[in-house]
C-alpha positions in Angstrom: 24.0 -53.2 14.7 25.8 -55.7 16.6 26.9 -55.8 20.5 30.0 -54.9 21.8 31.8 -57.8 23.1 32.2 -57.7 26.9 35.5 -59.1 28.2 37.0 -59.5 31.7 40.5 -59.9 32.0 42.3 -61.3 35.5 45.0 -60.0 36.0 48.3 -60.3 38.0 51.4 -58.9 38.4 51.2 -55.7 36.2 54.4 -55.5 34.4 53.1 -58.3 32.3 49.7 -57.1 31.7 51.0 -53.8 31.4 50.1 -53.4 27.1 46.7 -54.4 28.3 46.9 -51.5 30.7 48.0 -49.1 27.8 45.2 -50.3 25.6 42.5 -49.1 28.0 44.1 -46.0 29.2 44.7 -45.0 25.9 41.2 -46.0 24.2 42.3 -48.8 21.9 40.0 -51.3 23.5 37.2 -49.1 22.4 38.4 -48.0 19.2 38.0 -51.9 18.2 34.4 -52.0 19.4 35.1 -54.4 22.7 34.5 -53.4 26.2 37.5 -54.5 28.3 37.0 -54.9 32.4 40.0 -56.1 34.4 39.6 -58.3 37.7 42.6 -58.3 40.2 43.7 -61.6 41.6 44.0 -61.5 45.3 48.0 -62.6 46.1 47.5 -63.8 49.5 48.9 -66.8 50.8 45.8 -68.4 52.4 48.0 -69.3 55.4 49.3 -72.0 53.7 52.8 -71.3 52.9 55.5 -72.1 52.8 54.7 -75.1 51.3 57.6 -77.5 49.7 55.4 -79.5 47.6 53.7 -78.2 44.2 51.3 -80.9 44.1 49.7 -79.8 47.4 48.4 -76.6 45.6 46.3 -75.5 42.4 47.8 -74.5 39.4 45.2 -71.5 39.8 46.7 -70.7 43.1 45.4 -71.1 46.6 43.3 -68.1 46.2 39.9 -67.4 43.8 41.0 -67.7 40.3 38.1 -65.2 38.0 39.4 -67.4 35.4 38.3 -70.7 36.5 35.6 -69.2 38.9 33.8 -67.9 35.4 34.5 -64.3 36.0 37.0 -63.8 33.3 37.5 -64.8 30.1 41.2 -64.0 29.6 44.0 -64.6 31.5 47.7 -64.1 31.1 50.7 -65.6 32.7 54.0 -68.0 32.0 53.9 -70.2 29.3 54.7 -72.5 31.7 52.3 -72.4 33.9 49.3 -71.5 30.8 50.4 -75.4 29.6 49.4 -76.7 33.1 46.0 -74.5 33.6 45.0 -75.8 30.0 45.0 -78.9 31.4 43.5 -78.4 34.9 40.9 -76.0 33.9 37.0 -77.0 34.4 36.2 -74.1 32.0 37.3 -75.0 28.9 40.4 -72.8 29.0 42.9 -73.0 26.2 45.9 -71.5 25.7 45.4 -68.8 22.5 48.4 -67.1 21.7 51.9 -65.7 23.3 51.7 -62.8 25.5 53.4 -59.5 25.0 54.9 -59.2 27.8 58.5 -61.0 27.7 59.7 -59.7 30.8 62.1 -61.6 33.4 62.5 -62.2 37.3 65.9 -62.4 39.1 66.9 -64.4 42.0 67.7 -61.9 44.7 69.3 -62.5 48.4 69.8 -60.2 50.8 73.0 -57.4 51.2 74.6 -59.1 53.5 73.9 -62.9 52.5 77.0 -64.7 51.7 76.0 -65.5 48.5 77.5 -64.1 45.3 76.8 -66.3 42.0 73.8 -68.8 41.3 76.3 -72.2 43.0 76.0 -70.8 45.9 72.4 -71.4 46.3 73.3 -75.2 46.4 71.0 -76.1 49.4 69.2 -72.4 49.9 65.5 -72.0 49.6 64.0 -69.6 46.5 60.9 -68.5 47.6 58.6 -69.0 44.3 54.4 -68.8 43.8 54.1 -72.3 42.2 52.8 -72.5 39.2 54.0 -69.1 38.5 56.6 -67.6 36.6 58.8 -67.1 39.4 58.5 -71.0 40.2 59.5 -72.2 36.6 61.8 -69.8 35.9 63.8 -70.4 39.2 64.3 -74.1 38.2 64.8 -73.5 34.3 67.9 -71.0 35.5 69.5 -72.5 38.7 69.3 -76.2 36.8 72.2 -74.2 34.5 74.2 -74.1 37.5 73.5 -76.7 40.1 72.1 -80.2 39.8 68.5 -80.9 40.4 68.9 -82.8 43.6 70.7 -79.3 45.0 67.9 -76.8 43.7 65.3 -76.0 46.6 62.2 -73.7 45.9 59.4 -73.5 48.4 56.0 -71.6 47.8 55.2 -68.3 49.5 53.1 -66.4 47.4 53.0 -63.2 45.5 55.9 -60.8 45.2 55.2 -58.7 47.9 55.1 -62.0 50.4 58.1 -63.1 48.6 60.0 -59.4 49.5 58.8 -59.6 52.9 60.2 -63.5 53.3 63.3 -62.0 52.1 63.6 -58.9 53.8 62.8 -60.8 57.5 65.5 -63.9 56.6 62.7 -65.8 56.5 64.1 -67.3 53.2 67.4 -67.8 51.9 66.7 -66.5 48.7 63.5 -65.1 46.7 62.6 -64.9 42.9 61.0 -61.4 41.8 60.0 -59.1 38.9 59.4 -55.4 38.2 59.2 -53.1 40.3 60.3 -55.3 42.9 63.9 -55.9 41.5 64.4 -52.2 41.5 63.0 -52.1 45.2 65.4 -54.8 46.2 68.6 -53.4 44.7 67.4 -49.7 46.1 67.9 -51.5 49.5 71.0 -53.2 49.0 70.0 -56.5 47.8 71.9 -58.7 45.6 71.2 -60.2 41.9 72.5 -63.5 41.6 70.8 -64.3 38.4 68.1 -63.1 35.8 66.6 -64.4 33.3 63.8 -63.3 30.6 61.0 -65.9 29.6 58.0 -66.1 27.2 54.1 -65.7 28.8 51.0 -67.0 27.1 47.5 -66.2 27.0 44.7 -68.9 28.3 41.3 -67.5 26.9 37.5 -69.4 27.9 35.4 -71.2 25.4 33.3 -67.6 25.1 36.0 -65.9 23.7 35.6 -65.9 19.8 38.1 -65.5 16.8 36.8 -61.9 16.0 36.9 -60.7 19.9 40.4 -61.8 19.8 41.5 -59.9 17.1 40.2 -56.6 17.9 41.5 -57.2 21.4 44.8 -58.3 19.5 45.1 -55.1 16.9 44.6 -53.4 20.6 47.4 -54.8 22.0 49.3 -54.5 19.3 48.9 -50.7 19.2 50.3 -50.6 22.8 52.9 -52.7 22.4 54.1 -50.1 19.8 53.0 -47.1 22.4 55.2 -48.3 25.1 58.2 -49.0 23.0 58.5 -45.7 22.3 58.5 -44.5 25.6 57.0 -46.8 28.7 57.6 -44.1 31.0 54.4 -42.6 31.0 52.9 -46.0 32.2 54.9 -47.5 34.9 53.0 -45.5 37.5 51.0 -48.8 37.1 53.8 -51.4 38.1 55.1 -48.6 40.7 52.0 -48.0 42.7 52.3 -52.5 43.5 54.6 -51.3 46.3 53.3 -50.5 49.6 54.3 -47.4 51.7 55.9 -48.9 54.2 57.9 -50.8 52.4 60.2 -48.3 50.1 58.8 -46.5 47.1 60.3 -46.6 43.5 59.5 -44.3 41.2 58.9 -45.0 37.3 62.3 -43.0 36.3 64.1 -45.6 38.4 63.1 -48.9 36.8 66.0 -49.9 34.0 64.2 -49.9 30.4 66.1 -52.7 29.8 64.1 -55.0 32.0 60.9 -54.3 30.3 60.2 -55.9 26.9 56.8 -56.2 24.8 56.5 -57.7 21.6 52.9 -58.5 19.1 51.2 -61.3 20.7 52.2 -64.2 18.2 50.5 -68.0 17.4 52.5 -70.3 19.7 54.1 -73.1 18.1 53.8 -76.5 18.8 57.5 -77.3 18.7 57.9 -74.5 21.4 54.7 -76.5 23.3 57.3 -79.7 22.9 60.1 -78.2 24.4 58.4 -77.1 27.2 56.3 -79.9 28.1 58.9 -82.3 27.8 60.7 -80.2 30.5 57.6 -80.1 32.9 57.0 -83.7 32.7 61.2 -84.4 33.5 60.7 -82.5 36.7 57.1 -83.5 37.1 55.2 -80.6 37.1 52.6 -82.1 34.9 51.0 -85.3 33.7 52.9 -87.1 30.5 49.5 -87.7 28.7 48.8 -84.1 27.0 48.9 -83.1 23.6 49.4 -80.0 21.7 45.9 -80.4 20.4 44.4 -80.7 23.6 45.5 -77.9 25.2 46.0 -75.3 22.7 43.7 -73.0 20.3 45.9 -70.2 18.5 43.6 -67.3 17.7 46.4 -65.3 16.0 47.6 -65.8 12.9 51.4 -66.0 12.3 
Protein backbone atom coordinates (compact mmCIF):
# COMPACT_ATOMS: atom_id res chain seq x y z
CA UNK A 1 0.00 0.00 0.00
CA UNK A 2 1.32 3.27 -0.97
CA UNK A 3 1.29 6.75 1.06
CA UNK A 4 -1.01 9.36 0.72
CA UNK A 5 0.54 12.28 -0.76
CA UNK A 6 0.80 15.19 1.60
CA UNK A 7 0.21 18.70 -0.01
CA UNK A 8 0.20 22.21 1.39
CA UNK A 9 -1.38 24.78 -0.55
CA UNK A 10 -0.80 28.77 0.20
CA UNK A 11 -3.32 30.44 -0.28
CA UNK A 12 -4.59 34.03 -0.88
CA UNK A 13 -7.45 35.81 -1.60
CA UNK A 14 -10.29 33.16 -1.48
CA UNK A 15 -12.42 33.74 -4.35
CA UNK A 16 -9.73 32.34 -6.39
CA UNK A 17 -8.94 29.40 -4.41
CA UNK A 18 -12.36 28.96 -3.69
CA UNK A 19 -12.73 25.19 -5.97
CA UNK A 20 -9.90 24.23 -3.71
CA UNK A 21 -12.04 25.23 -0.82
CA UNK A 22 -15.04 23.10 -2.16
CA UNK A 23 -12.76 20.15 -2.77
CA UNK A 24 -11.88 19.86 0.93
CA UNK A 25 -15.11 20.70 2.39
CA UNK A 26 -16.82 18.41 0.30
CA UNK A 27 -14.18 15.34 0.58
CA UNK A 28 -12.86 15.25 -2.97
CA UNK A 29 -9.34 15.63 -1.86
CA UNK A 30 -9.67 12.45 0.03
CA UNK A 31 -11.69 10.56 -2.28
CA UNK A 32 -8.38 10.82 -4.65
CA UNK A 33 -6.16 9.48 -1.91
CA UNK A 34 -4.10 13.05 -1.22
CA UNK A 35 -4.15 14.80 1.95
CA UNK A 36 -4.59 18.58 1.24
CA UNK A 37 -3.46 21.30 4.04
CA UNK A 38 -3.90 25.05 3.20
CA UNK A 39 -1.43 27.83 4.62
CA UNK A 40 -2.77 31.49 4.63
CA UNK A 41 -0.51 34.19 3.41
CA UNK A 42 -0.25 37.01 5.80
CA UNK A 43 -1.43 40.39 3.67
CA UNK A 44 0.25 42.87 5.70
CA UNK A 45 2.05 45.67 4.33
CA UNK A 46 5.37 45.35 6.35
CA UNK A 47 5.22 49.14 6.70
CA UNK A 48 6.54 49.50 3.53
CA UNK A 49 3.88 50.96 1.38
CA UNK A 50 2.97 52.81 -0.45
CA UNK A 51 5.68 52.14 -2.56
CA UNK A 52 5.78 53.53 -6.38
CA UNK A 53 8.44 51.25 -7.63
CA UNK A 54 7.80 47.36 -8.33
CA UNK A 55 11.34 46.64 -8.45
CA UNK A 56 11.79 47.60 -4.75
CA UNK A 57 9.62 44.57 -3.76
CA UNK A 58 9.53 40.69 -4.24
CA UNK A 59 7.40 39.06 -6.62
CA UNK A 60 6.49 36.91 -3.43
CA UNK A 61 5.42 39.93 -1.63
CA UNK A 62 6.97 41.73 1.28
CA UNK A 63 5.68 39.25 3.57
CA UNK A 64 6.73 35.19 4.21
CA UNK A 65 5.81 33.43 1.02
CA UNK A 66 5.13 29.20 2.31
CA UNK A 67 5.79 28.78 -1.20
CA UNK A 68 9.25 29.95 -1.50
CA UNK A 69 9.86 29.46 2.33
CA UNK A 70 9.37 25.45 1.51
CA UNK A 71 6.10 25.24 3.29
CA UNK A 72 3.89 24.68 0.41
CA UNK A 73 4.05 23.00 -2.57
CA UNK A 74 1.19 24.68 -4.53
CA UNK A 75 0.41 28.02 -5.07
CA UNK A 76 -2.10 29.89 -7.15
CA UNK A 77 -2.39 33.36 -8.39
CA UNK A 78 -2.31 35.64 -11.84
CA UNK A 79 -0.87 34.32 -14.75
CA UNK A 80 0.89 37.29 -14.64
CA UNK A 81 2.40 37.33 -11.78
CA UNK A 82 3.00 32.91 -11.84
CA UNK A 83 5.32 33.95 -15.15
CA UNK A 84 7.52 36.20 -12.83
CA UNK A 85 7.61 33.80 -9.58
CA UNK A 86 8.76 31.00 -12.08
CA UNK A 87 11.51 32.94 -12.70
CA UNK A 88 12.39 34.41 -9.22
CA UNK A 89 11.78 31.33 -7.35
CA UNK A 90 14.90 29.56 -5.31
CA UNK A 91 12.61 26.45 -5.11
CA UNK A 92 12.30 25.15 -8.19
CA UNK A 93 8.80 26.45 -8.80
CA UNK A 94 7.15 26.10 -12.25
CA UNK A 95 4.17 27.14 -13.49
CA UNK A 96 1.84 23.72 -13.98
CA UNK A 97 -1.31 24.50 -15.34
CA UNK A 98 -4.19 27.39 -15.51
CA UNK A 99 -6.18 27.93 -12.52
CA UNK A 100 -9.90 27.61 -12.19
CA UNK A 101 -10.62 30.48 -10.86
CA UNK A 102 -11.17 33.18 -13.86
CA UNK A 103 -12.46 35.74 -11.75
CA UNK A 104 -11.91 39.71 -12.17
CA UNK A 105 -11.14 42.98 -10.12
CA UNK A 106 -12.67 46.47 -10.75
CA UNK A 107 -11.15 49.78 -10.41
CA UNK A 108 -13.31 51.47 -7.70
CA UNK A 109 -13.22 55.31 -6.31
CA UNK A 110 -15.00 56.65 -3.86
CA UNK A 111 -19.06 57.99 -3.97
CA UNK A 112 -18.25 61.23 -4.06
CA UNK A 113 -14.86 61.23 -6.24
CA UNK A 114 -15.29 63.12 -9.38
CA UNK A 115 -14.47 60.46 -11.38
CA UNK A 116 -16.89 58.64 -13.70
CA UNK A 117 -15.13 56.50 -16.66
CA UNK A 118 -11.56 54.91 -16.76
CA UNK A 119 -9.89 58.72 -18.56
CA UNK A 120 -10.46 60.21 -15.80
CA UNK A 121 -7.90 58.47 -13.79
CA UNK A 122 -5.29 60.27 -16.06
CA UNK A 123 -2.89 61.24 -13.22
CA UNK A 124 -4.85 59.35 -10.07
CA UNK A 125 -3.08 56.68 -8.09
CA UNK A 126 -4.62 52.76 -8.26
CA UNK A 127 -3.70 51.31 -5.22
CA UNK A 128 -2.40 47.66 -6.44
CA UNK A 129 -0.31 44.68 -4.40
CA UNK A 130 2.51 44.37 -6.99
CA UNK A 131 2.98 41.41 -8.51
CA UNK A 132 -0.53 40.64 -7.98
CA UNK A 133 -3.51 40.44 -9.97
CA UNK A 134 -4.80 43.70 -9.02
CA UNK A 135 -1.32 45.27 -10.20
CA UNK A 136 -1.44 43.68 -13.78
CA UNK A 137 -4.74 43.86 -14.32
CA UNK A 138 -4.89 47.67 -13.50
CA UNK A 139 -2.28 48.46 -16.23
CA UNK A 140 -3.62 45.67 -18.85
CA UNK A 141 -7.22 47.72 -18.52
CA UNK A 142 -6.39 51.52 -17.93
CA UNK A 143 -3.58 51.12 -20.91
CA UNK A 144 -7.11 50.68 -23.13
CA UNK A 145 -7.92 54.06 -22.18
CA UNK A 146 -5.08 56.26 -21.23
CA UNK A 147 -1.43 56.30 -22.41
CA UNK A 148 1.21 54.67 -20.34
CA UNK A 149 2.97 57.77 -19.26
CA UNK A 150 -0.70 58.87 -17.62
CA UNK A 151 -1.33 55.40 -15.81
CA UNK A 152 -0.19 55.64 -12.03
CA UNK A 153 -0.37 52.52 -9.60
CA UNK A 154 1.31 52.44 -6.31
CA UNK A 155 1.61 49.33 -3.92
CA UNK A 156 -0.43 49.08 -0.72
CA UNK A 157 -1.08 45.66 -0.10
CA UNK A 158 -3.89 43.20 0.25
CA UNK A 159 -7.52 44.06 -0.37
CA UNK A 160 -8.45 44.96 2.89
CA UNK A 161 -5.35 47.78 3.02
CA UNK A 162 -6.43 48.64 -0.38
CA UNK A 163 -10.40 49.33 0.96
CA UNK A 164 -9.06 51.13 3.85
CA UNK A 165 -6.62 53.49 1.47
CA UNK A 166 -9.71 54.05 -0.35
CA UNK A 167 -12.20 54.47 2.22
CA UNK A 168 -9.70 57.27 4.25
CA UNK A 169 -8.80 59.26 0.65
CA UNK A 170 -5.65 58.05 1.18
CA UNK A 171 -5.71 56.97 -2.54
CA UNK A 172 -7.34 58.23 -5.56
CA UNK A 173 -8.39 55.10 -6.64
CA UNK A 174 -8.05 51.22 -5.60
CA UNK A 175 -8.23 47.89 -7.58
CA UNK A 176 -10.30 45.02 -5.74
CA UNK A 177 -12.01 41.62 -6.03
CA UNK A 178 -14.85 39.61 -4.43
CA UNK A 179 -16.31 40.28 -1.75
CA UNK A 180 -14.74 43.52 -1.65
CA UNK A 181 -16.50 44.93 -4.94
CA UNK A 182 -19.84 44.15 -3.33
CA UNK A 183 -18.62 45.91 0.02
CA UNK A 184 -17.60 48.88 -1.99
CA UNK A 185 -20.73 49.37 -4.03
CA UNK A 186 -22.95 48.53 -0.63
CA UNK A 187 -21.27 51.82 0.51
CA UNK A 188 -21.67 53.93 -2.33
CA UNK A 189 -18.59 53.49 -4.21
CA UNK A 190 -18.19 53.72 -7.86
CA UNK A 191 -17.02 51.10 -10.68
CA UNK A 192 -15.04 52.73 -13.20
CA UNK A 193 -13.86 49.58 -14.81
CA UNK A 194 -13.72 45.70 -14.61
CA UNK A 195 -12.16 43.26 -16.08
CA UNK A 196 -11.85 39.27 -15.89
CA UNK A 197 -8.26 37.64 -16.24
CA UNK A 198 -6.82 34.10 -16.32
CA UNK A 199 -4.72 32.65 -12.93
CA UNK A 200 -2.12 29.89 -13.08
CA UNK A 201 -0.86 27.47 -10.81
CA UNK A 202 3.05 27.47 -9.69
CA UNK A 203 3.64 23.86 -8.13
CA UNK A 204 7.49 22.88 -6.35
CA UNK A 205 9.74 20.25 -7.76
CA UNK A 206 8.00 17.64 -5.01
CA UNK A 207 4.88 17.80 -6.66
CA UNK A 208 4.57 14.79 -9.11
CA UNK A 209 2.46 14.00 -12.30
CA UNK A 210 0.09 11.53 -10.41
CA UNK A 211 -0.36 14.08 -7.19
CA UNK A 212 -1.47 16.53 -9.75
CA UNK A 213 -3.98 14.68 -11.26
CA UNK A 214 -5.90 13.45 -8.32
CA UNK A 215 -5.63 16.95 -6.94
CA UNK A 216 -6.78 17.96 -10.59
CA UNK A 217 -9.92 15.29 -10.96
CA UNK A 218 -10.59 17.04 -7.34
CA UNK A 219 -10.85 20.34 -8.60
CA UNK A 220 -12.46 19.41 -11.39
CA UNK A 221 -15.39 17.93 -9.28
CA UNK A 222 -15.80 21.43 -7.58
CA UNK A 223 -15.49 23.36 -10.32
CA UNK A 224 -18.65 21.39 -11.49
CA UNK A 225 -20.14 21.70 -7.60
CA UNK A 226 -20.02 25.38 -7.62
CA UNK A 227 -21.42 25.93 -10.98
CA UNK A 228 -24.37 24.63 -10.04
CA UNK A 229 -24.90 26.64 -7.20
CA UNK A 230 -21.80 28.68 -5.41
CA UNK A 231 -24.03 29.83 -2.77
CA UNK A 232 -23.50 27.36 -0.40
CA UNK A 233 -19.69 28.38 -0.39
CA UNK A 234 -19.18 31.99 -0.37
CA UNK A 235 -19.47 32.06 3.42
CA UNK A 236 -15.66 31.62 2.63
CA UNK A 237 -15.02 34.81 0.52
CA UNK A 238 -17.66 36.64 2.95
CA UNK A 239 -16.07 35.91 6.28
CA UNK A 240 -12.47 38.05 4.49
CA UNK A 241 -14.42 41.20 5.68
CA UNK A 242 -13.82 42.50 9.09
CA UNK A 243 -16.67 43.69 11.41
CA UNK A 244 -15.98 46.97 11.50
CA UNK A 245 -15.75 47.44 8.28
CA UNK A 246 -19.48 46.46 6.74
CA UNK A 247 -20.53 42.93 6.26
CA UNK A 248 -21.74 41.26 2.99
CA UNK A 249 -23.50 38.41 2.96
CA UNK A 250 -23.11 35.42 0.29
CA UNK A 251 -26.81 36.20 -1.29
CA UNK A 252 -25.43 39.63 -2.08
CA UNK A 253 -22.46 38.90 -4.24
CA UNK A 254 -23.56 38.98 -8.26
CA UNK A 255 -23.11 35.26 -9.69
CA UNK A 256 -21.94 36.89 -12.51
CA UNK A 257 -18.61 37.97 -11.02
CA UNK A 258 -17.66 34.53 -10.07
CA UNK A 259 -16.40 32.12 -12.77
CA UNK A 260 -14.51 28.61 -12.56
CA UNK A 261 -13.54 26.56 -15.22
CA UNK A 262 -11.28 22.73 -15.40
CA UNK A 263 -7.79 23.71 -14.69
CA UNK A 264 -6.38 23.43 -18.40
CA UNK A 265 -2.43 22.94 -19.89
CA UNK A 266 -1.32 26.57 -20.58
CA UNK A 267 -0.11 27.34 -23.88
CA UNK A 268 2.90 28.69 -24.88
CA UNK A 269 1.42 31.12 -27.35
CA UNK A 270 -0.68 32.45 -24.41
CA UNK A 271 3.02 32.38 -22.28
CA UNK A 272 4.12 34.70 -25.53
CA UNK A 273 1.56 37.09 -25.38
CA UNK A 274 1.95 37.73 -21.92
CA UNK A 275 5.54 37.89 -21.56
CA UNK A 276 5.97 40.06 -24.38
CA UNK A 277 3.67 42.46 -22.42
CA UNK A 278 5.59 42.23 -19.12
CA UNK A 279 8.86 42.81 -20.68
CA UNK A 280 7.26 46.27 -22.75
CA UNK A 281 6.39 47.64 -19.31
CA UNK A 282 9.27 45.97 -17.57
CA UNK A 283 7.98 43.91 -15.23
CA UNK A 284 10.33 41.14 -15.96
CA UNK A 285 13.73 40.28 -17.53
CA UNK A 286 13.66 39.73 -21.58
CA UNK A 287 15.84 36.49 -21.28
CA UNK A 288 13.08 33.76 -20.24
CA UNK A 289 11.70 31.06 -22.21
CA UNK A 290 8.63 29.07 -22.25
CA UNK A 291 10.80 26.07 -21.36
CA UNK A 292 12.23 27.48 -18.54
CA UNK A 293 9.53 28.49 -16.69
CA UNK A 294 6.79 26.19 -17.41
CA UNK A 295 5.94 22.32 -16.68
CA UNK A 296 2.15 21.56 -17.65
CA UNK A 297 0.96 18.66 -15.57
CA UNK A 298 -2.46 18.64 -17.29
CA UNK A 299 -3.14 17.24 -20.31
CA UNK A 300 -5.21 19.22 -22.91
Amino acid sequence: MTDRPQVTMELLSLVFSLPQLVAQDEGYFAEEGVDVQFVTKAYADAGISPLEDHQLLSSFGATKSHFESGEASLYRACEWGQVRRAGDTTVGGRVVSKRAAVNGQAIIVRGDHPATHPQDLAGVTVAVNFHHGSHYVALQTLEGFLPREEISVAHYGGPQVRFEALRDGTVGAAALMEPWITLAEKQGYKILAEAFYVGAEIAGPQIDEDTYARINRAVVKAVRKLNEDPRPYLHHLTAEIPAELGSVSPDEIPLGRLRYVDPAPYPEAQFQRTYDWMVSWGLIDDDRTFDSLVKNLVDV
